[in-house]
KEDO-343754 format. One record per atom (N, C-alpha, C, CB): x, y, z. Coordinates in steps of 0.2 Angstrom, whole numbers, plus 2048, in hexadecimal, padded with zeros to 3 digits. Each point is the difference from the previous one (the first is absolute). Glycine has a CB too. Example, Ala and Ser with C-alpha at 12.3 -4.5 7.8 and 13.67 -1.06 7.14 Angstrom:
<rs>
8427E4827 7FC806800 804806800 7F77FA806 80780B7F6 804806801 7FC805803 8067FD7F6 
</rs>
This chain:
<rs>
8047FA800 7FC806800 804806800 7F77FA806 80880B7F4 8058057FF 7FB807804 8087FA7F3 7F9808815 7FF806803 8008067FB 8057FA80B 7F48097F5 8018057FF 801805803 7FC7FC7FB 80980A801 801807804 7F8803802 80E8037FA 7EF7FF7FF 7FC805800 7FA7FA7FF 80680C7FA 7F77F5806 7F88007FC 7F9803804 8057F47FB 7F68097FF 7FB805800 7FA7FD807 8038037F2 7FC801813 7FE7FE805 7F8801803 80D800801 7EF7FC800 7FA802802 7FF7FF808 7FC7FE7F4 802807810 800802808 7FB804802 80B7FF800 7F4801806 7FB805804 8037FF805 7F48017FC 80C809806 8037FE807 7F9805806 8117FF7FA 7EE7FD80A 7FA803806 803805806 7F97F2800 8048137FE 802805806 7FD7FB80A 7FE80F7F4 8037F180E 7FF7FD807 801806803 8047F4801 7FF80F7FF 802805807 8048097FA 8077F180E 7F68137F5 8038077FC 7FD806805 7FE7FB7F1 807807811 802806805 8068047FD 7FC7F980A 80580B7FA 8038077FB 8077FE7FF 7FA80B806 80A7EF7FF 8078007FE 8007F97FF 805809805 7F77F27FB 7FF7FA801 7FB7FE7FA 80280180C 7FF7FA7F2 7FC7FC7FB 8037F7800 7FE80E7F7 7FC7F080C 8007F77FF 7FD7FE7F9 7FC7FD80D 8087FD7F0 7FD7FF7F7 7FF7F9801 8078097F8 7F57F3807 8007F97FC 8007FF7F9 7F97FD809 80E8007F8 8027FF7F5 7FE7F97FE 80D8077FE 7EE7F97FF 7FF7F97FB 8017FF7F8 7F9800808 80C7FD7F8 8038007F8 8007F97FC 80880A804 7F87F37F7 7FC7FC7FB 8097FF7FF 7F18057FA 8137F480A 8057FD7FD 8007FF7FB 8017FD806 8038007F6 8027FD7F9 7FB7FA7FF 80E8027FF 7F47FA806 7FB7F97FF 7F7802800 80C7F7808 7F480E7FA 7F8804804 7FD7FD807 7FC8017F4 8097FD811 7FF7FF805 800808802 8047F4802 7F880D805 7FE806802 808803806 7F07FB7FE 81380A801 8057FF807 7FE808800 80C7F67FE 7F780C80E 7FC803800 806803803 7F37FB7FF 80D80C804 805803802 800807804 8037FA7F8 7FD80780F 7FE806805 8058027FF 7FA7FF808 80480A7F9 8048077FF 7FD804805 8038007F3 802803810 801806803 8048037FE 7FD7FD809 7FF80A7F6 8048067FF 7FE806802 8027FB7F8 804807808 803808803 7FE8037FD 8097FF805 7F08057F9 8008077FD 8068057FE 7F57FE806 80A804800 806807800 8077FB802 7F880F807 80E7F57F4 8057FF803 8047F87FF 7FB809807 8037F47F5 8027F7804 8068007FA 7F27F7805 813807802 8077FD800 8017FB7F9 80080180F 7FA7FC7EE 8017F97FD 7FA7FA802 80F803802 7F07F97FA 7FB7FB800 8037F9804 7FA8057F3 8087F9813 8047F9802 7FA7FB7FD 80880380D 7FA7F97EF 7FD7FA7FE 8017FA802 7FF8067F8 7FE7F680C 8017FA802 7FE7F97FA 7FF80880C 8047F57F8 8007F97FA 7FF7F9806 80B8077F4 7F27F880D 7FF7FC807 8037FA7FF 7F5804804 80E7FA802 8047F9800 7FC7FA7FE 805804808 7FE7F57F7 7FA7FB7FF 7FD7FE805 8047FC7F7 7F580580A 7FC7FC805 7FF807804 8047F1801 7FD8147FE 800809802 7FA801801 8088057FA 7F47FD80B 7FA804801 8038077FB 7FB7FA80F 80380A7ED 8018067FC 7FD806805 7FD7F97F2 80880C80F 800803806 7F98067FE 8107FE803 7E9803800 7FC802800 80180A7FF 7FD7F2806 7FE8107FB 7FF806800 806803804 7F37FF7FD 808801809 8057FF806 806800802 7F97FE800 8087FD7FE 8087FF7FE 8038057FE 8007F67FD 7FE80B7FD 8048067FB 802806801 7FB7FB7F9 7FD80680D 801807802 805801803 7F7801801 80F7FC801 8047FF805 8048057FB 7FF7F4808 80280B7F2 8048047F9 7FC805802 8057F97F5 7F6808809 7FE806800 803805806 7F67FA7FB 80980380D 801806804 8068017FF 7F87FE809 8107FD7F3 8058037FE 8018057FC 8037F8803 7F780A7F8 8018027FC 8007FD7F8 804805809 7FA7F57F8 7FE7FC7F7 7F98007FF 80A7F7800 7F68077FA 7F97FB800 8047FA7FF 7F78087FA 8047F1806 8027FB800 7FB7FA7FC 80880580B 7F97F87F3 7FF7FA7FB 7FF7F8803 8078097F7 7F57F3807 8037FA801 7FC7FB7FC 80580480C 7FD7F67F2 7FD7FD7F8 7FD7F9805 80C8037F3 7F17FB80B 7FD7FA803 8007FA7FA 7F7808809 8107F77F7 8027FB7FC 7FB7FA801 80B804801 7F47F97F8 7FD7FC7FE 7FF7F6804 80380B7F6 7F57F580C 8017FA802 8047FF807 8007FD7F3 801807810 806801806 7F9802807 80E8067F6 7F47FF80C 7FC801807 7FD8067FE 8097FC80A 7F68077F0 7FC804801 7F98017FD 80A804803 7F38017FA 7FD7FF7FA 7FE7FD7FB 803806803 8057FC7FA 7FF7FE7F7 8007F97FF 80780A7FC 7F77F57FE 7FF7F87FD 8057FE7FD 7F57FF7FF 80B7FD800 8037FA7FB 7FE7FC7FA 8047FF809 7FC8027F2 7FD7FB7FA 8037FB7FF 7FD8077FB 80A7F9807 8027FB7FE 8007FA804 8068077F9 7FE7F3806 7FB7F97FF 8037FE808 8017FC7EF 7FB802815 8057FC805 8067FC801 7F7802800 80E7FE805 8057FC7FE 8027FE809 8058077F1 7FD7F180F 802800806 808800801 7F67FA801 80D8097FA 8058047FE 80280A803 7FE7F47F6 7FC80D80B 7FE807800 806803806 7F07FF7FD 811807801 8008067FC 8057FC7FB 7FD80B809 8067F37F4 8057FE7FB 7FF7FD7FB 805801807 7F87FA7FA 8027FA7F9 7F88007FF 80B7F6804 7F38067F7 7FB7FC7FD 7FD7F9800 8038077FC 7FA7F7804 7FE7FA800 8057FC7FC 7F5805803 80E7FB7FB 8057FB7FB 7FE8027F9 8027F5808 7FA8127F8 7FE8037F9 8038067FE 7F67FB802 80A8077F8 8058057FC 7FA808802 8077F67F2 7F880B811 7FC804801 804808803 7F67F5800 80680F800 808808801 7FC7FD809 8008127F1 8097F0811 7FF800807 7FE805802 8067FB800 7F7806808 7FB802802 80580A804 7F67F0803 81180D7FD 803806802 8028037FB 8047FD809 7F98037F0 8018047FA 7F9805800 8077F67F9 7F4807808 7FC804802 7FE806806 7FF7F77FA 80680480B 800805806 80680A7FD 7FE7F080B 80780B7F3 8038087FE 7FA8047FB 80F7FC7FF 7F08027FD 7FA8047FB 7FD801803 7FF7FB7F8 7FE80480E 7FB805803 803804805 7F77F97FD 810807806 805805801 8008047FB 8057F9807 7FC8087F4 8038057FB 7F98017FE 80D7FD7FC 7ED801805 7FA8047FD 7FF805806 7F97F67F7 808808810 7FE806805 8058067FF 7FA7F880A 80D8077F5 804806800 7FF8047F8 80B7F8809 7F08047F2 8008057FB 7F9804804 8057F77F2 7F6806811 7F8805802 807805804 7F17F6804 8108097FF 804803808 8048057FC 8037F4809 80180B7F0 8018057FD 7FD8077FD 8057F7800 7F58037FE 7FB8057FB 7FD802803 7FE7FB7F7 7FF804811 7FD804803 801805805 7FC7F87FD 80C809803 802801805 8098047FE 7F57F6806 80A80B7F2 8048017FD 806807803 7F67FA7F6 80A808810 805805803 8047FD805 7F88087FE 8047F2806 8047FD804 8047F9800 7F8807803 80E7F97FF 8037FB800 7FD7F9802 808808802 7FC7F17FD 7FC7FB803 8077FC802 7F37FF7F7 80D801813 8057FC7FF 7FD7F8802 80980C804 7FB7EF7FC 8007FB803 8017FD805 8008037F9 7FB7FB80B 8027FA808 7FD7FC800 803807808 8017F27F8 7FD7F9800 8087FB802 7F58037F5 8057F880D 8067FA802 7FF7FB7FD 803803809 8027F87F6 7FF7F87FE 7FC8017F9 7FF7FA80D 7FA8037F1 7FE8017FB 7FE8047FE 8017F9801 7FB80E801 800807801 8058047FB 7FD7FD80C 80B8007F8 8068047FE 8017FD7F8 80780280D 7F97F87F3 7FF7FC7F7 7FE8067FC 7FA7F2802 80080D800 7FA8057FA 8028087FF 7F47F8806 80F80A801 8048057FF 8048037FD 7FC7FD805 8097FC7FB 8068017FA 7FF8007FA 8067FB806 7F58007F8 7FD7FF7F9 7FC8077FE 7FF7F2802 7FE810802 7FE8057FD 8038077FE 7F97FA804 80B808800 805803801 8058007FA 7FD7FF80C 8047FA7F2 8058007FA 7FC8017F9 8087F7807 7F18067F5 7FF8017FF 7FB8077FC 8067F6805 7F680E802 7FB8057FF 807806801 7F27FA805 8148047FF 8058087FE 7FA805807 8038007EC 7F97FD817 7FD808803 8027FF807 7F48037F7 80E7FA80C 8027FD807 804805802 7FE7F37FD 801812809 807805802 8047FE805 7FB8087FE 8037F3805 8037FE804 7FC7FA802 80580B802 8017ED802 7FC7FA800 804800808 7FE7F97F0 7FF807815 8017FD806 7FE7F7801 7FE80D803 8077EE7FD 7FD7FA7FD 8067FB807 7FB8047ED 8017F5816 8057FF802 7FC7F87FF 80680D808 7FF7EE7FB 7FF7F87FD 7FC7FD7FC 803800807 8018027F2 7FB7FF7FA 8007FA7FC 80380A7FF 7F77F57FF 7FC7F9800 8038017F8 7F27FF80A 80E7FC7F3 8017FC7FA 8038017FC 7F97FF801 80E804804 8077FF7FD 8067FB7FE 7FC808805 8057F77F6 8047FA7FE 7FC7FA801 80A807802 7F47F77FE 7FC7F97FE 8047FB801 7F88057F8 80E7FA805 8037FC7FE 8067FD807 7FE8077F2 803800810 804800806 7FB7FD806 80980B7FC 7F37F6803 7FA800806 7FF7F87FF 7F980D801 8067EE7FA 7FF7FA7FE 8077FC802 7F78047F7 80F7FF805 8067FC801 800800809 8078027F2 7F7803812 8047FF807 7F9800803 80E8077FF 7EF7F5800 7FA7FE807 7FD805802 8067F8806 7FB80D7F7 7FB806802 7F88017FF 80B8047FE 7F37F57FE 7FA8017FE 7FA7FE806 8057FE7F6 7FC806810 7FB7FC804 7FB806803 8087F5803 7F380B803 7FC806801 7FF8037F8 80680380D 7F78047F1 7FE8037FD 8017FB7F8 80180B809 8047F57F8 8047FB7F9 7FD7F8801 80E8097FF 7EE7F5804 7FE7F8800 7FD7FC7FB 7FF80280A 7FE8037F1 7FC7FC7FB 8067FE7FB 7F5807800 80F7FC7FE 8087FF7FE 8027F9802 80480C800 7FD7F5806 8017F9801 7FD7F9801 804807802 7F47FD7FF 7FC7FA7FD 8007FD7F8 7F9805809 8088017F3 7FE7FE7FA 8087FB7FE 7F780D7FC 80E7F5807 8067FC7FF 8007F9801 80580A804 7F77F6802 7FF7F7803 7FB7FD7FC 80280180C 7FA8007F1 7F97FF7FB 8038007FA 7F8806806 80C7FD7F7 8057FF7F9 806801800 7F98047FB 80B7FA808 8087FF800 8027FF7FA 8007FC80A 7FD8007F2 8048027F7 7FF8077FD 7FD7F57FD 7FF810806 7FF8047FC 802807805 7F87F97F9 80E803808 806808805 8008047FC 8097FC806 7F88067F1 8048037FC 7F9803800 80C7FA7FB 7EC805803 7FC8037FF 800804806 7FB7F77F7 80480680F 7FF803807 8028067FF 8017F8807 8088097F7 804806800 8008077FC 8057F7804 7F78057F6 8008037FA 7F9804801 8077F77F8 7F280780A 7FA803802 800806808 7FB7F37FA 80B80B809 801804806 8048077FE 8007F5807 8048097F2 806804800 7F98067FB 8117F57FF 7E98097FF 7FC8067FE 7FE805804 7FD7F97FA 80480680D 7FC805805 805801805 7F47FC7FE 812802801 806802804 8038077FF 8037F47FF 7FE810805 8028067FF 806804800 7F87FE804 80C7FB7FC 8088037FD 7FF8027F8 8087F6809 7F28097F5 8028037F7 800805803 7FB7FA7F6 80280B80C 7FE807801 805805803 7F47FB800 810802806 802803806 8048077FA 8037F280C 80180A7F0 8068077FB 7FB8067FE 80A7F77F9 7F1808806 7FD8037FE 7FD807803 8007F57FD 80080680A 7FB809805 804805800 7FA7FA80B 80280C7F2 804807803 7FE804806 8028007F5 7FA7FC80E 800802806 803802807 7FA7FD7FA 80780780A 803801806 7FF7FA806 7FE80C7FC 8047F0802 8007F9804 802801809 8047F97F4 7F9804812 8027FF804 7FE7F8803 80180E800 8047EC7FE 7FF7FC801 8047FE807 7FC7FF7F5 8017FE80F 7FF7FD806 7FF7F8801 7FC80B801 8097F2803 8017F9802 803800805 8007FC7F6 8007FE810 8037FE805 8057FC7FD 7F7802807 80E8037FF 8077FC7FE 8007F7805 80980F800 7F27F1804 7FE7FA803 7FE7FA7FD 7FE808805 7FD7FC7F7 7FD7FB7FB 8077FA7FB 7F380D7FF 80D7EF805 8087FC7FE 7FF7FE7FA 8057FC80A 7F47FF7F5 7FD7FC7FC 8008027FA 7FB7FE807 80480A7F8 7FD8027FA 8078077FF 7EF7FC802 816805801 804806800 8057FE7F7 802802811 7FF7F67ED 8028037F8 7FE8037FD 8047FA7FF 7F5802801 7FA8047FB 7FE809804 7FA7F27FC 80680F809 7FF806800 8048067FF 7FA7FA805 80F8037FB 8058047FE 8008007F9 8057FF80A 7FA7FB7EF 7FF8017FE 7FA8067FA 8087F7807 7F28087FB 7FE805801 800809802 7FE7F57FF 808808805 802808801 8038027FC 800800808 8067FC7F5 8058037FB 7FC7FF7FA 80C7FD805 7EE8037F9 7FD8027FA 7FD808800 7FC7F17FE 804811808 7FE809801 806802803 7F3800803 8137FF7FA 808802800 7FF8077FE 8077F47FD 7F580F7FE 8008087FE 7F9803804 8077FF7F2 7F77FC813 7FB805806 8027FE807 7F57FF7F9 808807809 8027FF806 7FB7FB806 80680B7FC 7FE7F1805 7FE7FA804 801801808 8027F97F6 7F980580C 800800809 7FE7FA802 7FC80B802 80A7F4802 8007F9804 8007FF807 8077FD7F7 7F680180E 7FE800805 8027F8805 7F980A7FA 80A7F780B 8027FB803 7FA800808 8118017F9 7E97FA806 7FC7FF804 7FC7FA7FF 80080C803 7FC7F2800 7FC7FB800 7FA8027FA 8037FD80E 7FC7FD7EE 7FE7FF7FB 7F7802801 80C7F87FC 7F3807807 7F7803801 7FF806801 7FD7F7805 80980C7FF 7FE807800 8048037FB 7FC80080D 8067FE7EF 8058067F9 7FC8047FD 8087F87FC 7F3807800 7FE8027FC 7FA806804 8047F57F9 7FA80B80E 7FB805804 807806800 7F67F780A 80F8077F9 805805801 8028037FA 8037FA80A 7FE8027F4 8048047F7 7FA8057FF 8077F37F7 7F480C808 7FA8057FF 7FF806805 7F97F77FB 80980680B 800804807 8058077FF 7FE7F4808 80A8087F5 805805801 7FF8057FA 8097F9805 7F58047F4 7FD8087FA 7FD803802 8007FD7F9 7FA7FF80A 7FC807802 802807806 7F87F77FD 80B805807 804805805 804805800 7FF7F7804 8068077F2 804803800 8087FB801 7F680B803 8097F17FF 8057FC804 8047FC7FC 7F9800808 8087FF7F2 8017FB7FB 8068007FE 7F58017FC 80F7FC806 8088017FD 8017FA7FB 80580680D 7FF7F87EF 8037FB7FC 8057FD807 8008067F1 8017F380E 8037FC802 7FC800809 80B8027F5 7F280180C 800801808 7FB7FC803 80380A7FF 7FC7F4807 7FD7FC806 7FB802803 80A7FD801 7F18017FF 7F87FF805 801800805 7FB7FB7F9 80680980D 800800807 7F97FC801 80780C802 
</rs>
Protein backbone atom coordinates (compact mmCIF):
# COMPACT_ATOMS: atom_id res chain seq x y z
CA UNK A 1 0.00 0.00 0.00
CA UNK A 2 1.60 3.17 -1.31
CA UNK A 3 0.58 6.14 1.63
CA UNK A 4 -0.68 9.07 0.34
CA UNK A 5 0.89 12.51 1.07
CA UNK A 6 -2.30 14.60 -0.03
CA UNK A 7 -5.58 13.60 -1.00
CA UNK A 8 -9.01 14.52 -1.32
CA UNK A 9 -10.82 14.30 1.99
CA UNK A 10 -14.41 14.29 3.21
CA UNK A 11 -15.03 15.35 7.12
CA UNK A 12 -17.25 17.28 9.59
CA UNK A 13 -16.06 18.66 12.35
CA UNK A 14 -18.89 19.33 15.64
CA UNK A 15 -18.34 22.31 17.62
CA UNK A 16 -18.97 20.83 21.44
CA UNK A 17 -17.73 23.65 23.40
CA UNK A 18 -17.06 27.53 21.93
CA UNK A 19 -16.26 30.45 24.33
CA UNK A 20 -14.10 33.49 23.60
CA UNK A 21 -10.67 31.70 23.95
CA UNK A 22 -11.65 28.18 23.96
CA UNK A 23 -13.24 26.05 21.31
CA UNK A 24 -13.79 21.91 21.80
CA UNK A 25 -14.20 20.24 18.03
CA UNK A 26 -15.24 16.52 17.26
CA UNK A 27 -13.46 15.62 13.76
CA UNK A 28 -14.95 12.85 11.72
CA UNK A 29 -13.25 11.98 8.66
CA UNK A 30 -13.92 9.22 5.73
CA UNK A 31 -10.49 6.94 5.79
CA UNK A 32 -9.18 5.59 2.51
CA UNK A 33 -10.75 2.21 3.16
CA UNK A 34 -14.18 4.34 4.40
CA UNK A 35 -14.05 3.28 7.87
CA UNK A 36 -15.16 6.15 9.98
CA UNK A 37 -11.95 7.69 12.31
CA UNK A 38 -12.62 10.20 14.77
CA UNK A 39 -10.47 12.86 16.50
CA UNK A 40 -10.71 15.64 19.61
CA UNK A 41 -9.33 19.25 19.38
CA UNK A 42 -8.86 21.85 21.63
CA UNK A 43 -8.08 25.00 20.72
CA UNK A 44 -6.67 28.18 21.83
CA UNK A 45 -8.47 30.90 20.15
CA UNK A 46 -6.10 33.90 20.98
CA UNK A 47 -2.54 33.33 20.98
CA UNK A 48 -1.80 29.41 20.75
CA UNK A 49 1.77 28.44 20.98
CA UNK A 50 1.10 25.38 18.44
CA UNK A 51 -1.49 22.44 17.96
CA UNK A 52 0.38 19.13 20.37
CA UNK A 53 -1.08 16.25 18.54
CA UNK A 54 -1.17 13.06 20.18
CA UNK A 55 -1.02 9.60 18.59
CA UNK A 56 -1.97 7.14 21.47
CA UNK A 57 -0.10 4.13 22.42
CA UNK A 58 -1.41 0.62 21.53
CA UNK A 59 -4.27 -0.40 23.82
CA UNK A 60 -4.23 3.81 24.80
CA UNK A 61 -7.48 5.15 26.15
CA UNK A 62 -7.09 8.58 23.50
CA UNK A 63 -6.59 11.48 26.05
CA UNK A 64 -10.11 13.14 26.14
CA UNK A 65 -11.12 16.84 26.11
CA UNK A 66 -10.06 17.28 29.38
CA UNK A 67 -6.92 16.01 29.08
CA UNK A 68 -5.98 18.31 26.33
CA UNK A 69 -6.94 21.11 28.30
CA UNK A 70 -3.91 20.69 30.18
CA UNK A 71 -2.14 22.27 26.68
CA UNK A 72 -4.44 24.62 26.63
CA UNK A 73 -3.83 26.17 30.21
CA UNK A 74 0.07 26.10 28.84
CA UNK A 75 -0.78 27.84 26.11
CA UNK A 76 -1.58 25.20 23.03
CA UNK A 77 -4.31 23.88 21.55
CA UNK A 78 -4.14 20.17 21.44
CA UNK A 79 -5.30 17.28 19.19
CA UNK A 80 -5.51 13.60 19.62
CA UNK A 81 -6.51 10.76 16.77
CA UNK A 82 -8.40 7.80 18.04
CA UNK A 83 -6.65 5.32 16.03
CA UNK A 84 -8.43 2.75 14.45
CA UNK A 85 -9.99 -0.44 15.97
CA UNK A 86 -7.88 0.43 19.13
CA UNK A 87 -9.51 2.02 22.45
CA UNK A 88 -11.29 4.67 21.06
CA UNK A 89 -13.89 5.66 18.52
CA UNK A 90 -12.84 5.05 15.23
CA UNK A 91 -13.40 1.73 13.25
CA UNK A 92 -11.73 -0.62 11.36
CA UNK A 93 -12.72 -2.23 8.00
CA UNK A 94 -10.32 -4.26 7.73
CA UNK A 95 -10.52 -7.98 8.12
CA UNK A 96 -9.86 -9.50 11.52
CA UNK A 97 -6.57 -11.15 12.34
CA UNK A 98 -5.34 -13.30 15.39
CA UNK A 99 -2.13 -11.84 14.27
CA UNK A 100 -3.44 -8.17 14.97
CA UNK A 101 -2.01 -5.25 15.04
CA UNK A 102 0.62 -6.76 12.46
CA UNK A 103 0.11 -9.63 10.28
CA UNK A 104 -2.90 -11.23 8.44
CA UNK A 105 -4.32 -14.10 8.42
CA UNK A 106 -1.74 -15.90 6.18
CA UNK A 107 -3.42 -13.60 3.47
CA UNK A 108 -1.87 -10.96 0.99
CA UNK A 109 -4.05 -8.34 2.12
CA UNK A 110 -2.48 -4.35 2.96
CA UNK A 111 -1.61 -4.50 6.51
CA UNK A 112 -3.65 -2.92 9.06
CA UNK A 113 -0.54 -0.33 10.13
CA UNK A 114 -0.69 0.98 6.59
CA UNK A 115 -3.81 2.19 7.19
CA UNK A 116 -3.27 3.47 10.64
CA UNK A 117 -0.47 6.04 9.16
CA UNK A 118 -2.99 7.15 6.34
CA UNK A 119 -5.14 8.15 8.76
CA UNK A 120 -2.30 9.94 10.65
CA UNK A 121 -1.35 12.03 7.65
CA UNK A 122 -5.25 12.63 6.72
CA UNK A 123 -5.69 14.49 10.40
CA UNK A 124 -2.32 16.50 10.05
CA UNK A 125 -3.60 17.52 6.31
CA UNK A 126 -7.52 18.80 8.25
CA UNK A 127 -5.18 20.12 11.16
CA UNK A 128 -3.38 22.04 8.41
CA UNK A 129 -6.23 23.16 6.34
CA UNK A 130 -8.04 24.19 9.25
CA UNK A 131 -5.83 25.69 11.12
CA UNK A 132 -3.35 26.82 8.50
CA UNK A 133 -1.26 29.55 10.97
CA UNK A 134 -0.48 27.18 13.54
CA UNK A 135 2.29 24.70 14.03
CA UNK A 136 1.56 20.92 14.71
CA UNK A 137 4.04 19.47 17.04
CA UNK A 138 4.18 15.83 17.95
CA UNK A 139 3.90 13.67 21.36
CA UNK A 140 3.49 10.04 21.44
CA UNK A 141 5.07 6.89 22.53
CA UNK A 142 5.58 3.24 21.34
CA UNK A 143 3.10 3.00 18.64
CA UNK A 144 1.86 6.66 18.80
CA UNK A 145 5.62 7.57 18.17
CA UNK A 146 5.68 4.98 14.73
CA UNK A 147 2.76 6.98 13.28
CA UNK A 148 4.51 9.94 14.21
CA UNK A 149 7.70 9.40 12.45
CA UNK A 150 5.82 8.18 9.39
CA UNK A 151 4.02 11.05 9.17
CA UNK A 152 6.34 13.50 9.79
CA UNK A 153 8.59 11.98 6.99
CA UNK A 154 6.14 11.87 4.54
CA UNK A 155 3.50 15.06 5.03
CA UNK A 156 6.93 17.46 5.54
CA UNK A 157 4.43 19.35 8.10
CA UNK A 158 5.52 17.96 11.51
CA UNK A 159 7.62 20.96 13.65
CA UNK A 160 8.56 19.25 16.09
CA UNK A 161 8.22 15.18 17.15
CA UNK A 162 8.55 14.54 21.02
CA UNK A 163 8.53 10.56 20.53
CA UNK A 164 9.93 8.09 23.04
CA UNK A 165 9.98 3.89 22.79
CA UNK A 166 9.10 3.42 19.33
CA UNK A 167 6.93 0.65 18.13
CA UNK A 168 7.72 -0.96 14.79
CA UNK A 169 11.19 -0.34 14.43
CA UNK A 170 13.35 -2.73 12.54
CA UNK A 171 11.36 -5.75 12.43
CA UNK A 172 14.07 -7.74 11.53
CA UNK A 173 16.29 -7.06 14.57
CA UNK A 174 13.12 -7.49 16.88
CA UNK A 175 12.62 -11.24 15.26
CA UNK A 176 16.32 -12.29 15.01
CA UNK A 177 16.81 -11.44 18.95
CA UNK A 178 13.57 -12.61 20.88
CA UNK A 179 12.29 -9.41 20.95
CA UNK A 180 8.92 -10.48 19.69
CA UNK A 181 6.94 -10.76 22.75
CA UNK A 182 4.27 -8.34 24.82
CA UNK A 183 3.01 -5.85 22.10
CA UNK A 184 4.94 -7.74 19.34
CA UNK A 185 3.29 -11.48 20.23
CA UNK A 186 1.28 -11.94 17.15
CA UNK A 187 4.81 -12.06 15.31
CA UNK A 188 5.55 -14.60 17.29
CA UNK A 189 2.52 -16.39 16.97
CA UNK A 190 2.47 -16.15 13.38
CA UNK A 191 6.29 -17.54 13.40
CA UNK A 192 5.24 -20.84 15.35
CA UNK A 193 2.08 -21.32 12.95
CA UNK A 194 4.38 -20.95 9.81
CA UNK A 195 7.94 -21.40 10.43
CA UNK A 196 8.54 -21.95 6.65
CA UNK A 197 7.47 -18.72 5.87
CA UNK A 198 10.15 -16.64 8.01
CA UNK A 199 11.18 -14.77 4.69
CA UNK A 200 7.43 -13.89 3.91
CA UNK A 201 6.95 -12.90 7.76
CA UNK A 202 9.95 -10.44 7.27
CA UNK A 203 9.20 -9.21 3.96
CA UNK A 204 5.21 -8.12 5.05
CA UNK A 205 6.65 -6.50 8.34
CA UNK A 206 9.48 -4.88 6.54
CA UNK A 207 6.03 -2.84 4.84
CA UNK A 208 5.04 -1.06 8.00
CA UNK A 209 8.47 -0.84 9.52
CA UNK A 210 9.57 2.56 10.08
CA UNK A 211 13.19 2.58 9.49
CA UNK A 212 12.21 3.37 5.65
CA UNK A 213 11.12 6.77 6.74
CA UNK A 214 13.49 7.80 9.83
CA UNK A 215 16.20 9.75 6.90
CA UNK A 216 13.52 11.39 5.90
CA UNK A 217 11.92 13.52 8.83
CA UNK A 218 12.83 17.11 8.78
CA UNK A 219 11.54 17.69 11.81
CA UNK A 220 12.97 18.94 15.13
CA UNK A 221 13.10 15.59 16.87
CA UNK A 222 13.39 15.09 20.56
CA UNK A 223 13.84 11.40 21.09
CA UNK A 224 13.72 9.79 24.38
CA UNK A 225 14.76 6.20 25.75
CA UNK A 226 15.99 4.62 28.96
CA UNK A 227 19.41 4.00 29.21
CA UNK A 228 17.95 1.09 31.55
CA UNK A 229 15.92 -0.33 29.24
CA UNK A 230 19.01 -3.14 28.51
CA UNK A 231 16.75 -5.33 26.32
CA UNK A 232 16.01 -2.97 23.78
CA UNK A 233 19.28 -0.18 24.17
CA UNK A 234 20.89 -1.60 20.41
CA UNK A 235 17.85 -0.91 18.83
CA UNK A 236 17.23 2.13 20.53
CA UNK A 237 20.71 3.60 19.97
CA UNK A 238 20.44 2.66 16.78
CA UNK A 239 17.66 4.63 16.13
CA UNK A 240 19.23 7.37 17.53
CA UNK A 241 22.04 7.61 15.19
CA UNK A 242 19.38 7.71 12.31
CA UNK A 243 18.41 11.57 13.82
CA UNK A 244 22.40 12.14 13.85
CA UNK A 245 21.45 15.86 12.02
CA UNK A 246 18.52 16.31 15.03
CA UNK A 247 18.72 16.91 18.04
CA UNK A 248 18.13 14.04 20.28
CA UNK A 249 17.38 13.74 24.02
CA UNK A 250 18.28 10.93 25.96
CA UNK A 251 17.30 10.35 29.48
CA UNK A 252 18.70 7.95 31.93
CA UNK A 253 15.33 6.81 34.30
CA UNK A 254 12.96 4.10 34.62
CA UNK A 255 11.21 3.27 31.56
CA UNK A 256 7.42 3.98 32.59
CA UNK A 257 7.94 7.20 33.66
CA UNK A 258 10.19 8.59 30.48
CA UNK A 259 7.93 9.62 28.26
CA UNK A 260 5.38 11.88 31.20
CA UNK A 261 8.71 13.58 32.08
CA UNK A 262 10.23 14.11 28.59
CA UNK A 263 6.76 16.05 27.99
CA UNK A 264 6.99 17.44 31.54
CA UNK A 265 10.68 19.08 30.95
CA UNK A 266 9.47 20.93 27.30
CA UNK A 267 6.84 22.25 28.65
CA UNK A 268 8.55 23.73 31.69
CA UNK A 269 11.19 25.03 29.50
CA UNK A 270 13.60 22.40 30.96
CA UNK A 271 14.74 20.37 28.01
CA UNK A 272 18.35 20.00 27.48
CA UNK A 273 20.02 17.34 24.78
CA UNK A 274 21.72 14.61 26.47
CA UNK A 275 20.32 15.42 30.04
CA UNK A 276 18.68 13.38 32.94
CA UNK A 277 15.09 13.30 34.52
CA UNK A 278 15.43 14.07 38.17
Amino acid sequence: MNLVKERELNYKISVVRDDDDIQLLMLEFEAIDYSKIYAEIVVKKIGSKGIILEFPDYEEVPRGFLGLMNYYALGYSGATLHVRGDRGRSENKQPASIYFPFLNNNKDEELYYNYVYQDGLDLVNILEKEFPDIEVIVVAKGQGAAIGLVVAAISQKIAKLFISNVQNFDFKYIFDNNLDVGVYDGIREYARNYPEKEEYLLMRLGEIDVIQYCDEVSAEVHYGYSKLDEKNIVINKKLESMFKRKEVTIFECEEEDLHVKLLEKWLLGDLKPGGKLD
